[in-house]
SEFI-323377 format. One line per field, with one value per residue (C-alpha): x, y, z; residue in one letter; residue number from 1. Coordinates in nm, 4 decimals, decimal comma, padded with zeros to 6 digits, always signed. Example, Ala and Ser with C-alpha at 12.3 -4.5 7.8 and 13.67 -1.06 7.14 Angstrom:
2
px <- c(+01,2300  +01,3670) .
py <- c(-00,4500  -00,1060) .
pz <- c(+00,7800  +00,7140) .
aa <- c(A  S) .
i <- c(1  2) .
//
This chain:
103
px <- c(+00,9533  +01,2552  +01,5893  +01,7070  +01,8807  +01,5149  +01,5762  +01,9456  +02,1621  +02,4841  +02,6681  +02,4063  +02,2398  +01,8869  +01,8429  +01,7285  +01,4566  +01,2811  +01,2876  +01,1329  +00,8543  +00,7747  +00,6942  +00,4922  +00,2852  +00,1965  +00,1213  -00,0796  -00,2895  -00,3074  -00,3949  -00,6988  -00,8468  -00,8658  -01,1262  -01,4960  -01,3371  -01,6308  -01,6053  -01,2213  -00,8950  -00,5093  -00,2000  +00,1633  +00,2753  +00,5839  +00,8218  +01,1446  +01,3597  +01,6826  +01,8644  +01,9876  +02,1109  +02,2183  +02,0216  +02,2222  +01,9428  +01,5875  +01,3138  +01,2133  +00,8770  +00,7334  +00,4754  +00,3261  +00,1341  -00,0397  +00,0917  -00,1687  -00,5251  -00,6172  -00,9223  -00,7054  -00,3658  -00,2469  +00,1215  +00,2691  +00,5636  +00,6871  +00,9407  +01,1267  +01,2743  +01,4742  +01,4613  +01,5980  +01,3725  +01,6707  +01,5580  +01,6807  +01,4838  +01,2802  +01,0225  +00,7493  +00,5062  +00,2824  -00,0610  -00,2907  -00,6476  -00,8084  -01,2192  -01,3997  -01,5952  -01,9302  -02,1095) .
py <- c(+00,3788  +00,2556  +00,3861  +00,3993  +00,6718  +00,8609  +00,8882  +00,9105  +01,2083  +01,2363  +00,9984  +00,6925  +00,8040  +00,7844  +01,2082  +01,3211  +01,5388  +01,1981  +01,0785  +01,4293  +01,3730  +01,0136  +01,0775  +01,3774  +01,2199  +00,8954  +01,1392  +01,4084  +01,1113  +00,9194  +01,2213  +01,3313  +00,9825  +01,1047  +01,4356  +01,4200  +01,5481  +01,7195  +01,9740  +02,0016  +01,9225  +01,8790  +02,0782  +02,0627  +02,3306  +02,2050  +01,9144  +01,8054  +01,4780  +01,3174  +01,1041  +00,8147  +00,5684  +00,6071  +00,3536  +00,3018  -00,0035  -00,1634  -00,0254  +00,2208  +00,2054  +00,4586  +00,4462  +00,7099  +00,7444  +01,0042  +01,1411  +01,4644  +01,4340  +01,8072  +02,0053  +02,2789  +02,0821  +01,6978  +01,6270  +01,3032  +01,0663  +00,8837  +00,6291  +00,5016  +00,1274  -00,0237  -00,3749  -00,4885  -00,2877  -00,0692  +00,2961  +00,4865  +00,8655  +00,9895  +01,2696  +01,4322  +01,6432  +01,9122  +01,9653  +02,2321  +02,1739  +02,3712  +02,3917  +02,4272  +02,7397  +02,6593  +02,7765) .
pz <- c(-00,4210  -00,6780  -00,6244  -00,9228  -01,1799  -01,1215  -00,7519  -00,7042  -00,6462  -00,8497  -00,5687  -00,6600  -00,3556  -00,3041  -00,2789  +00,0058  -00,1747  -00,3179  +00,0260  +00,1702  -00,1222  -00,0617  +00,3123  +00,2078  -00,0178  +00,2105  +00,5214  +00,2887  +00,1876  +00,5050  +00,7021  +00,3872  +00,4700  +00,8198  +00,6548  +00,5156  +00,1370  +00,1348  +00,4132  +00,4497  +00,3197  +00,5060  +00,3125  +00,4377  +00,6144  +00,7174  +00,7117  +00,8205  +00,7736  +00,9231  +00,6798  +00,8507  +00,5964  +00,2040  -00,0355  -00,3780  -00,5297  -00,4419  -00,3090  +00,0233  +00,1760  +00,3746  +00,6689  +00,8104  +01,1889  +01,3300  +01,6266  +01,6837  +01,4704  +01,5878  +01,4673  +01,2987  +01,2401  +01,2011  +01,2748  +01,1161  +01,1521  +00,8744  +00,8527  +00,5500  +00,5248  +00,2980  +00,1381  +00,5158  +00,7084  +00,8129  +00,8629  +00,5580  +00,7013  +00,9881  +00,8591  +01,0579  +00,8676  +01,0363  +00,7915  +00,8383  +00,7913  +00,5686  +00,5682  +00,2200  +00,1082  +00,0374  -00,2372) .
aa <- c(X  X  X  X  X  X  X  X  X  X  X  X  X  X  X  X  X  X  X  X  X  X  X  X  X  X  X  X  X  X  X  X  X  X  X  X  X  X  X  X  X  X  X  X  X  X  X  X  X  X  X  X  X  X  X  X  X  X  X  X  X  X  X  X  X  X  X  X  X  X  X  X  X  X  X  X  X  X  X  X  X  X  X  X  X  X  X  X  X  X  X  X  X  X  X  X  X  X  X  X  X  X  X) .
i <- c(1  2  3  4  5  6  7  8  9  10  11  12  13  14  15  16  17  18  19  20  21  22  23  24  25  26  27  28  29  30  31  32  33  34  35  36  37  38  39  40  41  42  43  44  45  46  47  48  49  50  51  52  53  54  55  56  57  58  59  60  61  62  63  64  65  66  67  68  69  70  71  72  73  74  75  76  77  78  79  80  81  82  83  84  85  86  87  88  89  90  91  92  93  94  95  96  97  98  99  100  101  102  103) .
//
């Protein structure tokens, strides 16, 4: 993800809210690829982040891993990088999974 004037909180920080969305969107997806799309789906349920170091220009990258695939509920780490590989946040994300109706 760019940090840039899209991404940035009024300090020329990268905001901790884009960083809170980037690591929910890679886990959300990492963890649907996990599903049959067809029978069930994984939603957030909750998330938390520590903040470790402040980004002003270039790019993060996120990666998330699984740390509990469970029948019900998926809880993910993610950790974001910046251009040096220094760790910029530490997220986990807790997903419930959700079956589909059928009609």
């Amino acid at each position: 993800m760019p940090v840039d004037r899209r991404t940035v909180q009024i300090h020329g920080r990268l905001n901790g809210g884009a960083s809170v969305a980037l690591a929910e969107t890679v886990a959300s997806l990492a963890a649907n690829l996990t599903l049959d799309p067809a029978k069930e789906i994984a939603v957030g349920l909750e998330i938390n982040a520590n903040h470790v170091r402040p980004v002003k220009t270039g790019l993060v990258q996120a990666t998330a891993r699984p740390e509990a695939l469970g029948r019900t509920t998926q809880i993910w780490s993610i950790r974001i990088v910046d251009d040096q590989q220094r760790l910029v946040c530490i997220s986990r994300l807790t997903l419930a999974v959700i079956g589909l109706a059928r009609k």
